[in-house]
C-alpha positions in Angstrom: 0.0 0.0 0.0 1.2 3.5 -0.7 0.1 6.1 1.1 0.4 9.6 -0.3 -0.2 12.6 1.8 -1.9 15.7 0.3 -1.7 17.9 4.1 -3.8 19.0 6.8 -5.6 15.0 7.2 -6.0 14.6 3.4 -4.4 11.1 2.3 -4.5 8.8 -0.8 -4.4 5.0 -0.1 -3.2 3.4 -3.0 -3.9 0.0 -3.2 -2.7 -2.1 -5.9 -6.2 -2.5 -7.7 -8.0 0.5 -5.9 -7.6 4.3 -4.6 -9.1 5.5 -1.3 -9.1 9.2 -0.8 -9.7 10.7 2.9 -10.8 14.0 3.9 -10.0 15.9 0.8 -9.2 19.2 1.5 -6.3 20.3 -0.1 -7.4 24.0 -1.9 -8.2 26.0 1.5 -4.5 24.8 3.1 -1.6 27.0 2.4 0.8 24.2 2.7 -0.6 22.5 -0.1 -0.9 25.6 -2.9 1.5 23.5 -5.4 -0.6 20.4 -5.4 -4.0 20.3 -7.6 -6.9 18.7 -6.3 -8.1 18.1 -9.7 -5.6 15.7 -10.3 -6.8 13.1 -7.7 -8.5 10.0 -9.1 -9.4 7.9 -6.7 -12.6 4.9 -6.4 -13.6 5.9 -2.5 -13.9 9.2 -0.2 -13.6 8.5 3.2 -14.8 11.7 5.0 -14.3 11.4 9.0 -17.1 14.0 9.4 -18.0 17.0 8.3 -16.1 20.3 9.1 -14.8 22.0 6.1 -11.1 21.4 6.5 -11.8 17.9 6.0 -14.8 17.9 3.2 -14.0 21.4 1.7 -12.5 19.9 -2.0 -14.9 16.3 -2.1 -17.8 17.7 -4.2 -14.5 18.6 -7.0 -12.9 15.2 -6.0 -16.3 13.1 -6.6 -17.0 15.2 -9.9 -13.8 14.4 -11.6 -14.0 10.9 -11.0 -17.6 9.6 -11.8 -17.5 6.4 -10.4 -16.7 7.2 -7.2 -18.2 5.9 -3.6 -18.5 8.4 -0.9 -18.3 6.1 2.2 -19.1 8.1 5.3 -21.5 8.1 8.3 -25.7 8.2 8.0 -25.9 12.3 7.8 -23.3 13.0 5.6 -24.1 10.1 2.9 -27.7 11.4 3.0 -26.3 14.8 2.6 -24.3 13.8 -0.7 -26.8 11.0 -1.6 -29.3 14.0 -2.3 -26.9 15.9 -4.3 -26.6 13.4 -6.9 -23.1 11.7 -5.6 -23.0 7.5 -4.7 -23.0 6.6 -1.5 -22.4 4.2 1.3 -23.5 4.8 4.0 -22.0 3.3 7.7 -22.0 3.8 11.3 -20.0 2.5 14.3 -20.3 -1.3 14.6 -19.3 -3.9 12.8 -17.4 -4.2 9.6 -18.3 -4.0 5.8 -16.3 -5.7 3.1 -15.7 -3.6 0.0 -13.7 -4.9 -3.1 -10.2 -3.6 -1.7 -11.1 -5.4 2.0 -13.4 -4.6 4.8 -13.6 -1.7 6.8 -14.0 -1.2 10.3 -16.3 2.5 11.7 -15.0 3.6 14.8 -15.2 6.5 17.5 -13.3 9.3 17.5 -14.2 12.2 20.2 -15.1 16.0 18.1 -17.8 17.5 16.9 -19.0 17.6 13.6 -21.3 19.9 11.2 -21.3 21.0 7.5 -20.2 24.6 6.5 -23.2 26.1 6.6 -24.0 24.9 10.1 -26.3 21.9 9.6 -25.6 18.4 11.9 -23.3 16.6 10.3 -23.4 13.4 12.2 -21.3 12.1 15.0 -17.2 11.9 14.3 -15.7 9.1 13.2 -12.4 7.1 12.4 -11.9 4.2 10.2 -9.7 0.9 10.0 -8.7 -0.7 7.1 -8.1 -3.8 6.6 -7.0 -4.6 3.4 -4.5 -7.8 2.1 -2.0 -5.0 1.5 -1.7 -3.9 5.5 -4.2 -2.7 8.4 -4.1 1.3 9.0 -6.1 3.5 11.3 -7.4 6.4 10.5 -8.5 8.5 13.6 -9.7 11.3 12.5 -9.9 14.5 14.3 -10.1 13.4 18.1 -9.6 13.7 21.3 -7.9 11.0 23.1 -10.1 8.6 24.4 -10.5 4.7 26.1 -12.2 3.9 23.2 -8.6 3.4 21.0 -8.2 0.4 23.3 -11.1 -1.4 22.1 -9.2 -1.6 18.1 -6.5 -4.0 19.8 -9.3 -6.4 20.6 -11.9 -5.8 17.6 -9.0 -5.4 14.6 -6.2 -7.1 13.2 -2.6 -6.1 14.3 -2.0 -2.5 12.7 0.7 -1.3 10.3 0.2 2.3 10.8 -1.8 4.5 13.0 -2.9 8.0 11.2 -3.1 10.4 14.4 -3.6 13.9 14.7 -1.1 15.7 16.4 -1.5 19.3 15.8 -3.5 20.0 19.3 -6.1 22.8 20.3 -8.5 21.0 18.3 -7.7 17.0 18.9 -4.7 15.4 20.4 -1.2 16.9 20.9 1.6 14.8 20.4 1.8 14.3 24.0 -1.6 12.0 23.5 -0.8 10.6 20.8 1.9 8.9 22.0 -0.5 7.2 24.5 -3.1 6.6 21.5 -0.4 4.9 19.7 0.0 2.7 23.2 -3.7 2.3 23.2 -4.1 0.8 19.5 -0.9 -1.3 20.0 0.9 0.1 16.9 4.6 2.0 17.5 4.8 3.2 13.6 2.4 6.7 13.5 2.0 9.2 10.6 1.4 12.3 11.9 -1.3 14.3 10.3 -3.9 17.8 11.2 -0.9 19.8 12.3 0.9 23.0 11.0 -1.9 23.7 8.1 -3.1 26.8 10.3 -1.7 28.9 13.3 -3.7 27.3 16.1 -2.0 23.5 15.3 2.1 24.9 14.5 3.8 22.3 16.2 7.7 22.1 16.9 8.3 18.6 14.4 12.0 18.1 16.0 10.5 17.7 19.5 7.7 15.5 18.3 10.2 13.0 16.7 12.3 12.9 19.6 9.4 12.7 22.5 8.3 9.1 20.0 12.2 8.1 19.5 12.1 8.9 23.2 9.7 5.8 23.3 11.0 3.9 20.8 8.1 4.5 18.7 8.1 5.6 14.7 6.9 9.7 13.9 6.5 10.3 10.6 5.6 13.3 9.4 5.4 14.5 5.8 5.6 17.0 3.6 2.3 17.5 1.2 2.9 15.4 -1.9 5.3 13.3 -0.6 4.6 9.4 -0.1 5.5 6.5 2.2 5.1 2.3 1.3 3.6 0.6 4.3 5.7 -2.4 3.7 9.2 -0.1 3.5 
């Protein structure tokens, strides 16, 4: 699996048959200026919910590529459903089994509501678990005592996507616990730096995890990693 990552929480899973896109937002961040949204082709949208730094490009994203499936919780697949767009819709439980693997719906602590102020559903986080590697996508969150039940519900995980930016989820401080809590010491860092209220100090982050013995990374927009490397 390659995982590409576009800023802010916006990443492309690239699976050897299949693309899964989540939380496109790449024209509203600053960091991500040189990168064009309308270049993404992806097969699924993953939206964790339903703040505009996290669904602000989808509507482009899901135009350019026609065949797409939006997979997100009830409100905001109803919200898209009625727009025209294919949905699926989930909610925290059990698995579903797509035609890349199955997919796991699971809590993540925020709020959540569309730009123009309507409910957009509770806030979620995903696990994927795919024959090309298990990843965890939090979401934005707080910590919580929840992240111990994916340990006991989930295969082993290959990477944990964490936000580490603070003010509005976890710092890196808690993610280093989170990262305890799910069982998995290789993190990518991600809902930090886009904006002035989550700058973070990256040298101080990758220490406090090497600290631990635990894996940061943290990349720049565009650039890529292979879960397998």
């Amino acid at each position: 699996m390659k995982i590409t990552y576009f800023g802010h929480s916006c990443l492309l899973l690239e699976l050897s048959e299949k693309k899964i896109l989540i939380d496109p937002f790449l024209s509203g961040n600053p960091l991500a200026k040189d990168l064009d949204v309308n270049s993404i082709a992806c097969d699924y949208i993953f939206p964790t919910h339903a703040h505009s730094d996290h669904i602000g490009d989808l509507e482009v994203v899901a135009r350019n590529n026609p065949g797409v499936t939006i997979v997100a919780i009830w409100e905001i697949s109803d919200y898209f459903s009625k727009k025209g767009f294919q949905c699926h819709p989930m909610n925290k439980g059990g698995w579903w089994t797509f035609d890349f693997g199955r997919v796991k719906m699971v809590q993540a602590v925020h709020s959540s509501s569309f730009p123009d102020g309507s409910y957009g559903g509770e806030p979620v986080g995903f696990v994927f678990d795919t024959p090309e590697g298990v990843v965890y996508v939090a979401g934005d969150t707080a910590l919580t005592y929840d992240m111990q039940l994916i340990p006991i519900t989930c295969p082993s995980l290959d990477l944990a996507i964490l936000p580490i930016g603070s003010n509005f989820t976890m710092d890196v401080h808690d993610a280093l616990i989170a990262s305890d809590f799910v069982q998995c010491n290789r993190v990518l860092g991600c809902h930090y730096d886009s904006f002035g209220f989550i700058k973070i100090d990256q040298q101080a982050a990758w220490t406090h995890f090497a600290e631990k013995g635990k894996e940061l990374i943290l990349l720049q927009p565009g650039e890529s990693l292979n879960l397998k490397d």
